[in-house]
N, C-alpha and C positions, 0 to 999 in steps of 0.2 A: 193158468193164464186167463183174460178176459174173454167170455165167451158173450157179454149183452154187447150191442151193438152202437152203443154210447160209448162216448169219453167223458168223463166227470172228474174234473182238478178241482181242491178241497184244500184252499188255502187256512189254514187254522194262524191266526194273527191275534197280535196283543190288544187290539180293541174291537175286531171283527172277524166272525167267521165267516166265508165264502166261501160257495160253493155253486161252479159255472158246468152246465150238461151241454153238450154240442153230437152233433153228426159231422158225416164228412160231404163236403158237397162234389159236385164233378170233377170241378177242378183241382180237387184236393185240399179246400179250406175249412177251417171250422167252422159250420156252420150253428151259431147259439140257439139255441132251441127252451132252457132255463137256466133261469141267478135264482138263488139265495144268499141273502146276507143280513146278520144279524149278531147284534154288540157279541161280546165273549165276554168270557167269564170265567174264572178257573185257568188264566194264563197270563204270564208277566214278562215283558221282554222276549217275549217268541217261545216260551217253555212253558208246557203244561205243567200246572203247579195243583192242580186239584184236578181228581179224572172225573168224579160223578158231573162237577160240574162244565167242564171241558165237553163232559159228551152230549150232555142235553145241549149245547151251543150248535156241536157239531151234526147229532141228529136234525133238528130243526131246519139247520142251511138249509143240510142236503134236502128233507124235506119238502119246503118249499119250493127249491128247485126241481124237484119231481115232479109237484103240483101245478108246476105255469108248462114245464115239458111235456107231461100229458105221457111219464113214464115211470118205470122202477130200472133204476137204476142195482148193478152186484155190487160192482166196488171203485174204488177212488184212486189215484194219484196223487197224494198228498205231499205238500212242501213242508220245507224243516229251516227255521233260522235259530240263531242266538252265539251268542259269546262264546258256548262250546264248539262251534266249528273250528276249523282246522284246513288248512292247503299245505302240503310239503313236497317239494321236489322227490323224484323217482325214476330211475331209473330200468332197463332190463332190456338184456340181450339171448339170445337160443341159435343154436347151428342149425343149419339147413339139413336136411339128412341125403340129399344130394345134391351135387352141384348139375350147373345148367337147367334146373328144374323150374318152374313160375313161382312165386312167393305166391301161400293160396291164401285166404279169409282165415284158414285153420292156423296158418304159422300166425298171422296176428293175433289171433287170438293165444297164444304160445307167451308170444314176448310179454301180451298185456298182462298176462297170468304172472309171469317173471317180476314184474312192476309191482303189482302188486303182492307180491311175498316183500314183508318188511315187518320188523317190530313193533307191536301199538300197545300204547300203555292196558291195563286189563279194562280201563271204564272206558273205549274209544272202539269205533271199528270204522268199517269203510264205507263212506255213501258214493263218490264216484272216483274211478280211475281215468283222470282225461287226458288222451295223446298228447304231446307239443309236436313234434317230431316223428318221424321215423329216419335209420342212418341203412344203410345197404353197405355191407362190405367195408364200413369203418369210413367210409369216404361220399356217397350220397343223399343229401339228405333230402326227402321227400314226404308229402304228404299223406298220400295212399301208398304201402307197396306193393298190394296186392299187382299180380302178372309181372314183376320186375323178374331179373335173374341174379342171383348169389348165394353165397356159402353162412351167412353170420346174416343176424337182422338186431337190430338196437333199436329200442325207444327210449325217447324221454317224455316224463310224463307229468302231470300234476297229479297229487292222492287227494281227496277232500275227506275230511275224516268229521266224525261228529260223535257227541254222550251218546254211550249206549243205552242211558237209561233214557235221553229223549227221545231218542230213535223208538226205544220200546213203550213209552210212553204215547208217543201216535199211532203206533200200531194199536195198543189198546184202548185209547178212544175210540177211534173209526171201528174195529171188530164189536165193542159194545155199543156200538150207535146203528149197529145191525148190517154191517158193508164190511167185504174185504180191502182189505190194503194192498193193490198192488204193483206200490211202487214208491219211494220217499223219493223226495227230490229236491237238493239244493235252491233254497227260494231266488237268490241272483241269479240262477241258472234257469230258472222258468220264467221267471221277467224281460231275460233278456230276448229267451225265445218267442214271446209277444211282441218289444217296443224296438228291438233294434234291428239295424237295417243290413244285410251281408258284407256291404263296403265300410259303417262302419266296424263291424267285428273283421275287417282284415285289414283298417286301416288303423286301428287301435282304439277304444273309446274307453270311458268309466258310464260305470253304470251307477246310480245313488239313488238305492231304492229306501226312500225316507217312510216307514211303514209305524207304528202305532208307537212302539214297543222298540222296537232297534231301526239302524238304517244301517244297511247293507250295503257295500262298498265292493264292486268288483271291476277288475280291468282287463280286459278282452284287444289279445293281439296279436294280430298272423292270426287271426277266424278262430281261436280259442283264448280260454278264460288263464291270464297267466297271475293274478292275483288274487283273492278276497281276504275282508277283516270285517266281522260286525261292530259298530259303536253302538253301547246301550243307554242310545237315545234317539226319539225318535216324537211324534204329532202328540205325545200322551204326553212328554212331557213339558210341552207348551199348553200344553190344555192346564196342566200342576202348575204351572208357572203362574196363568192367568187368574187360577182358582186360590192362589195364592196372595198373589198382588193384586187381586180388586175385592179380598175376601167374599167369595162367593164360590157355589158348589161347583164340583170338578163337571158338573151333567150340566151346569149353566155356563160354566167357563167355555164348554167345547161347541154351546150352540155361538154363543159370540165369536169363538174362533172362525163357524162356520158362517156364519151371516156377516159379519164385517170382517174378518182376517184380510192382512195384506201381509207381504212378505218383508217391506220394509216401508218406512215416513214416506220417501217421497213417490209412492203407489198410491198414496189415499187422493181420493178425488175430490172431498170434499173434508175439508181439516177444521171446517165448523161445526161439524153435524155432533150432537149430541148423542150417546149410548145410555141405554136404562141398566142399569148393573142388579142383578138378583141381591136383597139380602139371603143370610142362611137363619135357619130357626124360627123365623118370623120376623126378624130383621126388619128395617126399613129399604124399601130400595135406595139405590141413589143414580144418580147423571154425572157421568163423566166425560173429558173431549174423546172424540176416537184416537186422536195422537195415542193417549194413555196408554190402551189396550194397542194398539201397534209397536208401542216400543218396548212392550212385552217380548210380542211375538219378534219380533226384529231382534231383541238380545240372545233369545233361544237358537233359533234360527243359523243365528250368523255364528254362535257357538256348533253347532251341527258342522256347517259348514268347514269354519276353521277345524275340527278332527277330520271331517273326508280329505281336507288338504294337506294334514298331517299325515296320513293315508297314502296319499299319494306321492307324497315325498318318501315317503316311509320305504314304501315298494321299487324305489330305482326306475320307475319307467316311466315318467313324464316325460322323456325325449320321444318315447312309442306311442304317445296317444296322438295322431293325427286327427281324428274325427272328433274330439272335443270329450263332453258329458252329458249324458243324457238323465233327466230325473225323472225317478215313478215312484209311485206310493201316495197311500192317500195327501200328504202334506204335500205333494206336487199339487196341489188343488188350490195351492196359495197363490191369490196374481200376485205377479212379479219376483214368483221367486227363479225363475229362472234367470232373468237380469242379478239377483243379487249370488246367482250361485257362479253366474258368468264373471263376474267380479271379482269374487272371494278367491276362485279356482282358478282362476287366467285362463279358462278354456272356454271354447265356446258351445254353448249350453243350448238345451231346448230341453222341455218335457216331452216325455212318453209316454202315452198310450197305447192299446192292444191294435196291432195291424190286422188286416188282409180279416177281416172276419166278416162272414156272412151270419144270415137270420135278424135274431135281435142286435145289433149292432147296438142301437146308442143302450142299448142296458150297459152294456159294457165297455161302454166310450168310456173311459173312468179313469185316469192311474191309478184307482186303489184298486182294479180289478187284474193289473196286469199281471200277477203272481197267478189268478187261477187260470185266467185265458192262458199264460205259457204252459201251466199245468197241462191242460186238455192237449196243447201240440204236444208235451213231449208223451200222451197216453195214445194219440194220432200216431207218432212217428216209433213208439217204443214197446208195440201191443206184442212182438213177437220175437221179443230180445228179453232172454233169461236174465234175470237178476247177476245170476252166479257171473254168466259172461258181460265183467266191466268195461271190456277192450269199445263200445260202442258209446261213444260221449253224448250228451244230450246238443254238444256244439257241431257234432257230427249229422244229427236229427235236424239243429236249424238247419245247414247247408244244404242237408237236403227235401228240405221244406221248401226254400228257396227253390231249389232247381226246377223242384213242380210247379210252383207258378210262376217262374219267370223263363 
């Protein structure tokens, strides 16, 4: 278990590694203390695809975020995305070994254990078992049972499953980047513990964490995660898109993305202003209108968009999302892409950022940083909960994040 007195979430992404160090302050928030971040390399679509050089990305973060902290950090919290993930229903129930007795912490932990005994193919294993449910006696259904009375206990649950070989693949990055690993974690599941708010996770929301390399698509209702599906597309590939259509280099495409990007035509402020376009090679430059490079990014975009809404269709629960959508990741950095995702989606939308955080706050005012800030709470809320025991959800950790400062 973690013995240094930091929290350190070690977001590893398809065009950025991050890496956020925080304390706890009185009130029980995370207090930032150091970021690092710096491009990646050696990963594609959220999968380490080369380790030497995944790890020199990954040391460096941390690194640097050690150097503004003014510490050494042991080891990290690390996130996990990509196409190999996996969500499946699960279920599991255990007898009481007496009746009239109190349901304890240990009989949950009983059932969770039950949930998760289930068949995984040989390349797959478990990242988390998350509650929906629990049933008492086949007939109540509640949220905690702990101190209730009965004979029989039921859950239902979500399984989130992921490659074993990525799984192992982050573990050995971070151990050769000189830091333990102690803890992978679901990237929508640590985003959402930064940007979203308790009422909307009980009131239903989508979270569309639009990140390098994939955007991640989760739906949260009744205060847990009852969906996710990654689409592998994501800010890299409108940066390809643009280095495509104005023939210029993908490292000249993504500063224009950054300095003029809009989300869609009618966001530009000024539809006369001329853009200087990189040649490649030696190339000549050239001028073009900003429309141009807007109806780039607006094709890409609105494609993103249209799969999350395929997404959500997909998933049966657009009747349960009360609270609308929320976006993060770096491409939430687009103006106006929330108007155009409010549109796309028929929900009502806003971007997210990292809450409730003390110290350096605006380092990490960012949606690209919301995956490590959620990192750090769930290494806050998860410092002394075994691995082995999955019965404790990271949605279980929001709530109770929430409860200490509200």
């Amino acid at each position: 278990m973690p013995k240094d007195r930091y929290f350190t979430g070690l977001d590893i992404g398809t065009t950025k590694v991050a890496c956020v160090i925080a304390n706890r302050t009185e009130e029980g928030k995370p207090n930032v203390i150091g970021v690092g971040v710096v491009p990646s390399d050696g990963i594609n679509r959220g999968v380490i695809q080369n380790i030497e050089k995944a790890t020199l990305c990954v040391q460096e973060a941390i690194e640097r975020a050690e150097k503004m902290a003014g510490v050494k950090v042991e080891g990290v919290f690390a996130g996990i995305s990509g196409e190999h993930i996996n969500i499946v229903p699960s279920a599991g129930m255990v007898a009481l070994p007496k009746a009239n007795r109190d349901i304890t912490r240990e009989d949950v932990e009983r059932v969770m254990k039950q949930a998760e005994t289930m068949r995984l193919p040989a390349d797959e294993e478990i990242l988390h078992v998350i509650p929906r449910k629990f049933i008492v006696d086949g007939k109540v259904e509640v949220e905690d049972p702990v101190g209730m009375i009965g004979t029989k206990l039921e859950v239902k649950a979500n399984i989130i499953t992921g490659a074993t070989a990525a799984i192992q693949n982050v573990r050995k990055v971070v151990e050769r980047a000189g830091y333990k690993l102690y803890d992978i974690v679901l990237q929508p599941l640590a985003s959402a513990a930064s940007v979203l708010q308790e009422d909307e996770l009980i009131h239903g929301v989508v979270l569309v964490d639009i990140g390098g390399g994939t955007t991640d698509v989760a739906i949260f209702t009744e205060g847990s995660i009852a969906y996710a599906s990654i689409i592998p597309w994501g800010g890299d590939s409108i940066t390809n898109d643009i280095a495509l259509g104005l023939k210029t280099s993908r490292r000249d495409a993504e500063k224009l993305k950054i300095e003029y990007g809009v989300a869609a035509r009618n966001f530009i402020k000024d539809d006369s202003v001329k853009i200087r376009v990189p040649g490649i090679g030696g190339r000549k430059d050239k001028e073009i209108p900003i429309e141009t490079l807007i109806m780039i990014i607006e094709a890409r975009v609105d494609e993103i968009l249209g799969f999350v809404n395929e997404k959500i269709e997909k998933s049966g629960l657009r009747d349960f999302i009360g609270a609308g959508a929320v976006i993060t990741g770096g491409t939430a950095n687009l103006p106006g892409i929330a108007d155009l995702a409010e549109a796309r989606l028929d929900l009502h939308t806003k971007v997210g950022v990292p809450r409730e955080v003390a110290g350096l706050k605006d380092a990490v005012d960012n949606p690209a940083l919301a995956t490590a800030v959620g990192l750090v709470l769930h290494a806050m809320e998860g410092r002394e909960v075994k691995r082995e025991i999955r019965g404790t959800s990271i949605l279980e950790k929001i709530k109770k994040w929430f409860e200490e400062i509200f």
